[in-house]
C-alpha positions as CSV (number, residue, x, y, z in Angstrom):
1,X,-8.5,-7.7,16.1
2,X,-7.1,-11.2,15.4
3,X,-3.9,-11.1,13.4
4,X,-3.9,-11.6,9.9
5,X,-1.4,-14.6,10.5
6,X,-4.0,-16.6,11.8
7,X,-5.7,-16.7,8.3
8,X,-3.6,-19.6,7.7
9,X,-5.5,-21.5,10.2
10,X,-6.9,-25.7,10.4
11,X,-10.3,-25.2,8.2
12,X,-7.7,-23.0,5.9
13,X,-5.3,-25.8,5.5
14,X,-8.3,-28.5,5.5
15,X,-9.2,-26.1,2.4
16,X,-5.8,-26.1,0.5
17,X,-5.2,-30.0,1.2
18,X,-8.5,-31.1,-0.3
19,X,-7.9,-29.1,-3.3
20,X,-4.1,-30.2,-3.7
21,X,-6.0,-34.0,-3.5
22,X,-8.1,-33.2,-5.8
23,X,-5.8,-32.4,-8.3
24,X,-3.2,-34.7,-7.3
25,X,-4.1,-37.6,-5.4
26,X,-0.7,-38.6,-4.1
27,X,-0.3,-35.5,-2.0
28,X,0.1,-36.5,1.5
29,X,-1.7,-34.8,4.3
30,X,0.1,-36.3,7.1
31,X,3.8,-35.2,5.7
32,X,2.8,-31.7,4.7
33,X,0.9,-31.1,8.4
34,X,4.3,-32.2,9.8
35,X,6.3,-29.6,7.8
36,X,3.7,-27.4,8.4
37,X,3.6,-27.1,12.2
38,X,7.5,-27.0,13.3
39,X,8.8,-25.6,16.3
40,X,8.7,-22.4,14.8
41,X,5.8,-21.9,12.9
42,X,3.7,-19.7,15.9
43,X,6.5,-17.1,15.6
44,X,6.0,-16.9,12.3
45,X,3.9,-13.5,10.9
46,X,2.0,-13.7,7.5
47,X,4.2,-13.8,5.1
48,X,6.7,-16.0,6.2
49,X,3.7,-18.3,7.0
50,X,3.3,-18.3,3.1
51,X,6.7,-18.8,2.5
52,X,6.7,-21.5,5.0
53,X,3.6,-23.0,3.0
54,X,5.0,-22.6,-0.4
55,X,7.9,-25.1,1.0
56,X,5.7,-27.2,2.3
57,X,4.2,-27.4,-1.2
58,X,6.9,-27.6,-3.1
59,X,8.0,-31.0,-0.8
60,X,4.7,-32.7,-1.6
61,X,4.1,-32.1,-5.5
62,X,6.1,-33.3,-8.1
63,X,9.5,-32.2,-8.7
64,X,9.3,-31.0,-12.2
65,X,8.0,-27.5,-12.0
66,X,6.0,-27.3,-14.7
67,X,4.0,-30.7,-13.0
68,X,3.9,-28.9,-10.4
69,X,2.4,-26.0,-11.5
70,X,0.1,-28.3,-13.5
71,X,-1.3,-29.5,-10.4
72,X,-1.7,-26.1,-9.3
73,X,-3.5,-24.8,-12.0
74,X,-6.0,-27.9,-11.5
75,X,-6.2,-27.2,-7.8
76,X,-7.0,-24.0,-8.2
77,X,-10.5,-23.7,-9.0
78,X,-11.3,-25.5,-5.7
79,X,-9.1,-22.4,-3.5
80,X,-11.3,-19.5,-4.6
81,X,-13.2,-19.0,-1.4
82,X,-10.1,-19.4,1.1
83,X,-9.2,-15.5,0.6
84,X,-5.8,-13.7,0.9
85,X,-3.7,-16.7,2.0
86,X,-4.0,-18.5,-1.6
87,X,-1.7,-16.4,-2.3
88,X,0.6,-19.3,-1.7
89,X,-0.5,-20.3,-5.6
90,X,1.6,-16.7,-6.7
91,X,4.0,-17.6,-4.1
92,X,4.8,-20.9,-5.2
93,X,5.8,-19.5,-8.8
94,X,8.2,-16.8,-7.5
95,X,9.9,-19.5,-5.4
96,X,10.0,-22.3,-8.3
97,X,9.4,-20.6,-11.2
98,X,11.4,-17.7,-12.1
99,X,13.9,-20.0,-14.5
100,X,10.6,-20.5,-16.2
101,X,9.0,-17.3,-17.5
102,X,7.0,-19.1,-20.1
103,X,5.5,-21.0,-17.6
104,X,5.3,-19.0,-14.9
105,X,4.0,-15.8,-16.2
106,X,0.7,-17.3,-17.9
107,X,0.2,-18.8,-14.5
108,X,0.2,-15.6,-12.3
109,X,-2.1,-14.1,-14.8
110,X,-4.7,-17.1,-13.9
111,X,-3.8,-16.8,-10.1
112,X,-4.2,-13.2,-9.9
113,X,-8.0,-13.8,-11.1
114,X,-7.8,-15.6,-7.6
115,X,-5.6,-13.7,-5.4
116,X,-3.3,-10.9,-6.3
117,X,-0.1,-11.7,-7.7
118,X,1.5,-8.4,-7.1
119,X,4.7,-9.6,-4.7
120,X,4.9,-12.8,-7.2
121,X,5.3,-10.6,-10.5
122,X,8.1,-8.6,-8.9
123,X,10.9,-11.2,-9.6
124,X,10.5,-11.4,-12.7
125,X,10.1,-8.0,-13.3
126,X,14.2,-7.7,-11.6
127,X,15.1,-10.5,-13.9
128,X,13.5,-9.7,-17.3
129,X,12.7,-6.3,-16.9
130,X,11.9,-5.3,-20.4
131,X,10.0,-8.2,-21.6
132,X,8.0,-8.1,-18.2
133,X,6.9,-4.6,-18.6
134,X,6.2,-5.6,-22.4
135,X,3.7,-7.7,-20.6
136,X,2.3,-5.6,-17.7
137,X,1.4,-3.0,-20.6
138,X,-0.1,-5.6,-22.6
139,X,-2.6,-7.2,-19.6
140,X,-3.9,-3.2,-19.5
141,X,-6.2,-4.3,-22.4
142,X,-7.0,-7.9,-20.5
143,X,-11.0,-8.3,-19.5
144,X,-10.5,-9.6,-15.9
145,X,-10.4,-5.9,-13.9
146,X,-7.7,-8.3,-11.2
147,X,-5.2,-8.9,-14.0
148,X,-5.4,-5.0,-15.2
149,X,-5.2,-3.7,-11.8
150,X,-1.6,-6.5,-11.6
151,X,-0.3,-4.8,-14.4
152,X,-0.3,-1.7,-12.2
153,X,0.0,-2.5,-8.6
154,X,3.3,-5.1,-9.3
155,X,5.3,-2.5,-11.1
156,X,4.8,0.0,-8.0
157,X,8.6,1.1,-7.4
158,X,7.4,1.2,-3.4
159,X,4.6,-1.5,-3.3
160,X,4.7,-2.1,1.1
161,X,5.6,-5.4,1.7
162,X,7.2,-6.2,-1.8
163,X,10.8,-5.9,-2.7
164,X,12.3,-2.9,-4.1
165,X,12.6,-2.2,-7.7
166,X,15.6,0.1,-7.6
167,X,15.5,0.8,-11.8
168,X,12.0,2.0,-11.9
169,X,12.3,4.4,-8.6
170,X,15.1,5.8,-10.3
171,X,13.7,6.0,-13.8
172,X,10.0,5.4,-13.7
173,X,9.4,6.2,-17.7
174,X,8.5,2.9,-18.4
175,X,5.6,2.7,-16.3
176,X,3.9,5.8,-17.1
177,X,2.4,3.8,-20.2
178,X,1.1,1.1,-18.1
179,X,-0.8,4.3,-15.9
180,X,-1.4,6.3,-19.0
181,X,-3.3,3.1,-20.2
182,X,-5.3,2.8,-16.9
183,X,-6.2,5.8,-15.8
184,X,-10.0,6.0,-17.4
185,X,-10.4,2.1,-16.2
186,X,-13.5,1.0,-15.3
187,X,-12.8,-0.4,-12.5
188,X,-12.4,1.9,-9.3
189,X,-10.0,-0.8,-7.8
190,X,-7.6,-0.6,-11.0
191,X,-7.8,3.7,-10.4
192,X,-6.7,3.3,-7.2
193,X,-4.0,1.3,-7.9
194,X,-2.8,4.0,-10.4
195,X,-2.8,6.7,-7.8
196,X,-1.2,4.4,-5.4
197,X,1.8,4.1,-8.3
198,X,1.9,7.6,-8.7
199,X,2.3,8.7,-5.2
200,X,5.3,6.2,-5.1
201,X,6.8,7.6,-8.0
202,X,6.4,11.0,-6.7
203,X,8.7,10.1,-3.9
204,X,11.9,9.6,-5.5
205,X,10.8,11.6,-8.8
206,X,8.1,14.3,-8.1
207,X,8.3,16.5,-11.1
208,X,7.3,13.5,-13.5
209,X,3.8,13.2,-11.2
210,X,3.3,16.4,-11.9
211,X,3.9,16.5,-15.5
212,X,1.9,13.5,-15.8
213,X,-1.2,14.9,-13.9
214,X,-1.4,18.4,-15.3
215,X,-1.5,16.5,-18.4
216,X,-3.9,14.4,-17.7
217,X,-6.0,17.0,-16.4
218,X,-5.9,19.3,-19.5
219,X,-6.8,16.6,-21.8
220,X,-9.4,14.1,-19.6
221,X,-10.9,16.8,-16.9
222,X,-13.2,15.0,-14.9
223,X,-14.5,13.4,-11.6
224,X,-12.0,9.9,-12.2
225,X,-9.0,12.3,-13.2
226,X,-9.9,14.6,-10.2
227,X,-9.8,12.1,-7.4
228,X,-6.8,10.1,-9.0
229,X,-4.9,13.3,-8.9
230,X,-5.9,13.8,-4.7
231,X,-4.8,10.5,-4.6
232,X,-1.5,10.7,-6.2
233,X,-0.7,14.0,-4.8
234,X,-1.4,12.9,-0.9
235,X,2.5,12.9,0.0
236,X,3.5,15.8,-2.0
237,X,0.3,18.0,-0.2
238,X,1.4,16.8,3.0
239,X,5.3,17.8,1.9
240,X,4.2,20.8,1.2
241,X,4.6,20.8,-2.5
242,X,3.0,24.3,-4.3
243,X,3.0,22.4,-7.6
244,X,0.9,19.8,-6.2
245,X,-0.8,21.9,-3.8
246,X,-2.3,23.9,-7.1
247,X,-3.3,21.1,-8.6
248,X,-5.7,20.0,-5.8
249,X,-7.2,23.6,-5.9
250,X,-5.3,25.3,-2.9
251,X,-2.5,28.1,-2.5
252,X,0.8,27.3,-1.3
253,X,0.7,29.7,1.6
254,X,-3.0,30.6,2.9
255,X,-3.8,33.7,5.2
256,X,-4.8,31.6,8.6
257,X,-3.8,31.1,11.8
258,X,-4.0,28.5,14.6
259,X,-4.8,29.7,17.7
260,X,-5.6,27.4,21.1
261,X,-3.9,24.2,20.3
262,X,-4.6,21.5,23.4
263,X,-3.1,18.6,23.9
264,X,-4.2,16.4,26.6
265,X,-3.3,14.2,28.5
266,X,0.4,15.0,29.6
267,X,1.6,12.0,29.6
268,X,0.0,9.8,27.5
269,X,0.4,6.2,28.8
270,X,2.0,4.0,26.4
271,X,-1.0,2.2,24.8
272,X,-3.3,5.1,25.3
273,X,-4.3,7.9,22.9
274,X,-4.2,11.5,22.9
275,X,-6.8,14.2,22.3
276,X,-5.7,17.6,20.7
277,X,-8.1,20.6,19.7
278,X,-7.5,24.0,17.8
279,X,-9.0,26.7,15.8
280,X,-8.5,28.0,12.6
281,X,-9.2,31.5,11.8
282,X,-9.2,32.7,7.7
283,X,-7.2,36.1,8.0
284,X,-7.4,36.8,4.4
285,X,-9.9,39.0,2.3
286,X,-11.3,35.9,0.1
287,X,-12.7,32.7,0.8
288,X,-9.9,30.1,1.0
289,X,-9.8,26.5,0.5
290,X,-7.7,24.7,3.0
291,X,-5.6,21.1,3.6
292,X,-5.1,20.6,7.6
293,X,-2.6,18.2,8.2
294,X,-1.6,16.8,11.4
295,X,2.1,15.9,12.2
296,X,3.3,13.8,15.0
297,X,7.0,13.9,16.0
298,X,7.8,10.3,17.2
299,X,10.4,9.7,19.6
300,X,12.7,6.9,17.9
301,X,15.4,4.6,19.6
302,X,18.2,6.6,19.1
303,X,17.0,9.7,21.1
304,X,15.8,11.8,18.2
305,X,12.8,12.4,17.0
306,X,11.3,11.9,13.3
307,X,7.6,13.6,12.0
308,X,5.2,11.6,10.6
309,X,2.0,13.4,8.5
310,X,-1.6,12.3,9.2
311,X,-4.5,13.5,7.1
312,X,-7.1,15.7,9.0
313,X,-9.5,17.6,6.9
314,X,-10.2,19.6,4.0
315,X,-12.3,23.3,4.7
316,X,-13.2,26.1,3.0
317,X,-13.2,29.4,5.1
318,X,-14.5,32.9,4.3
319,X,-13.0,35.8,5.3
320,X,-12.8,36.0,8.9
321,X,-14.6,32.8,9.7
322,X,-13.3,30.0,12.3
323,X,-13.0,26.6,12.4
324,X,-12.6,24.2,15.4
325,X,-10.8,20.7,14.6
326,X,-10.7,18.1,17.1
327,X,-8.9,14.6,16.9
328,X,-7.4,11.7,18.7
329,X,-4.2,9.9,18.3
330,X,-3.9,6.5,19.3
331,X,-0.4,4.9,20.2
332,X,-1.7,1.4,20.7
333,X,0.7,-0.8,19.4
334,X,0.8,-1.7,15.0
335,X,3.0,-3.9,13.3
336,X,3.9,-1.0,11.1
337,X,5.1,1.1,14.1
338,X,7.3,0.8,17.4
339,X,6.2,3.3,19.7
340,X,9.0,4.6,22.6
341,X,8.6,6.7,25.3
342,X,10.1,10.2,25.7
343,X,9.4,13.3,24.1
344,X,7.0,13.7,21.5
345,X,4.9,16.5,20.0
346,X,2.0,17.5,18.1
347,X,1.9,19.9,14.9
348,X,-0.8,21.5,12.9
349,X,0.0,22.3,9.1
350,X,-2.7,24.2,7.1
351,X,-1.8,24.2,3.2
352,X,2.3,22.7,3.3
353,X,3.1,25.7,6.6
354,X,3.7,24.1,9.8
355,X,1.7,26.9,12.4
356,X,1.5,25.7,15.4
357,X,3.3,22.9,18.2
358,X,2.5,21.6,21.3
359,X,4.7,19.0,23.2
360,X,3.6,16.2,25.2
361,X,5.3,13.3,26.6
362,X,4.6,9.4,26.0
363,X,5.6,6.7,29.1
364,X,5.8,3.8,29.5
């Protein structure tokens, strides 16, 4: 699979130039290639390729922002079918434009309808916190579905890849309007952004996700507030949590056990995957719903090891029935993972209760 980097490639930059001449004839190909393709730009991974275009930008248009951003706005109609990387049109504003909120926030509303502003929106959301989440709750009545679904997915206090919004992790109130608004949206992409906020808020504050959802639930019961709430839930369920665990139908502790857990091979080869099997088997005198979970304890750099939880399968078992799972585990190389070779393991967890462990090792 080619990296995402490589989005930003010649027939993307063709793209971008002819729109930038479009709406600004003076824009000069020649310069902004040169900036472009420095010594270092192959090193570069996506976003700093962004960031490297925003500059690049931003040393060919005029150096009044609010020129610039004219320009921009003109050029924009000519970007729609270049995909994720015109997201340098968001970019550009959280680089230039957060002196300007007038300015800039009308703008990201436009280039959202494009490409998502959520990184963009998060500046300003540090800087003017209360009038920006004035605003995000106001876009939750806009008509475009992409500038709804902003008003959700930039005020995420754990959005990957965006910085951190410290106030709202540790006091989330002031989004829970902005989700209360959403929830029912039309739009399946703006739903999922709402789970996706609540399972970060449920991180750092997990009672309030509860609260929220058994709410929610009580007064809106239905398919949309049914799979938001699996959504939200998915790292509390895979904590563990009994709260959330009743809320997604199953009992903290169920009457099973895991019997025949293989893992093989021993060792896995660094790049290569590993194949476990085992068998559930209901102990209990009713039919039982059940969340299998899969953990894998990763050998880190420093010698220890740390668990991460994977999703595996949802079952309901009657009494005395059995159930055989069987999955891989791949350890080829991610960008959102470093693999290292030592010790590792494999763990089964049925409803929160870890119940059964098998060691393997990974080499290199």
């Amino acid at each position: 699979m080619e990296p995402l980097k490589n989005m930003l490639n010649e027939a993307f930059f063709d793209s971008l130039i002819g729109a930038m001449q479009a709406a600004y004839p003076a824009f000069d190909r020649a310069a902004f290639l040169g900036f472009i393709h420095d010594d270092r730009w192959e090193a570069r991974e996506l976003k700093e390729r962004i960031r490297h275009t925003t500059l690049g930008l931003g040393a060919q248009l005029p150096a009044d922002y609010r020129a610039a951003l004219d320009v921009l706005r003109r050029s924009a109609p000519h970007m729609r079918e270049i995909g994720f990387a015109t997201m340098v049109l968001s970019d550009f504003v959280e680089v230039y434009g957060l002196d300007d909120y007038d300015a800039s926030i009308p703008a990201l509303e436009e280039f959202t309808q494009i490409m998502s502003a959520e990184f963009a929106v998060r500046p300003f959301i540090v800087r003017y916190p209360e009038r920006m989440l004035a605003q995000m709750l106001a876009w939750t009545g806009h008509p475009s579905h992409h500038v709804r679904r902003l008003a959700s997915e930039g005020c995420r206090p754990r959005l990957p890849w965006g910085i951190a919004l410290p106030a709202l992790k540790a006091d989330p109130s002031p989004i829970l309007p902005i989700l209360d608004a959403l929830k029912l949206d039309e739009a399946e992409w703006v739903r999922r952004s709402v789970a996706n906020n609540l399972n970060d808020i449920a991180k750092d504050n997990p009672g309030v996700v509860i609260a929220v959802l058994r709410r929610w639930n009580a007064d809106h019961p239905g398919p949309e507030i049914d799979w938001i709430t699996r959504q939200a839930l998915r790292t509390l369920v895979k904590q563990g949590h009994p709260d959330a665990l009743a809320l997604v139908g199953v009992a903290a502790s169920a009457a099973v056990e895991v019997h025949d857990l293989c893992v093989a091979p021993d060792p896995v080869p660094m790049g290569g995957e590993v194949t476990f099997t085992f068998e559930v088997v209901s102990t209990g005198a009713e039919p039982q719903d059940l969340v299998i979970d899969y953990i894998v304890h990763h050998m880190r750099a420093n010698g220890e090891q740390t668990p991460k939880v994977f999703k595996l399968a949802r079952r309901s078992l009657a009494p005395g029935e059995r159930l055989t799972l069987t999955r891989r585990h791949s350890f080829k190389p991610v960008t959102t993972r470093r693999y290292y070779p030592g010790a590792h393991a494999i763990e089964i967890q049925v409803n929160g209760a870890r119940l059964a462990r098998r060691d393997f090792s990974l080499t290199p």
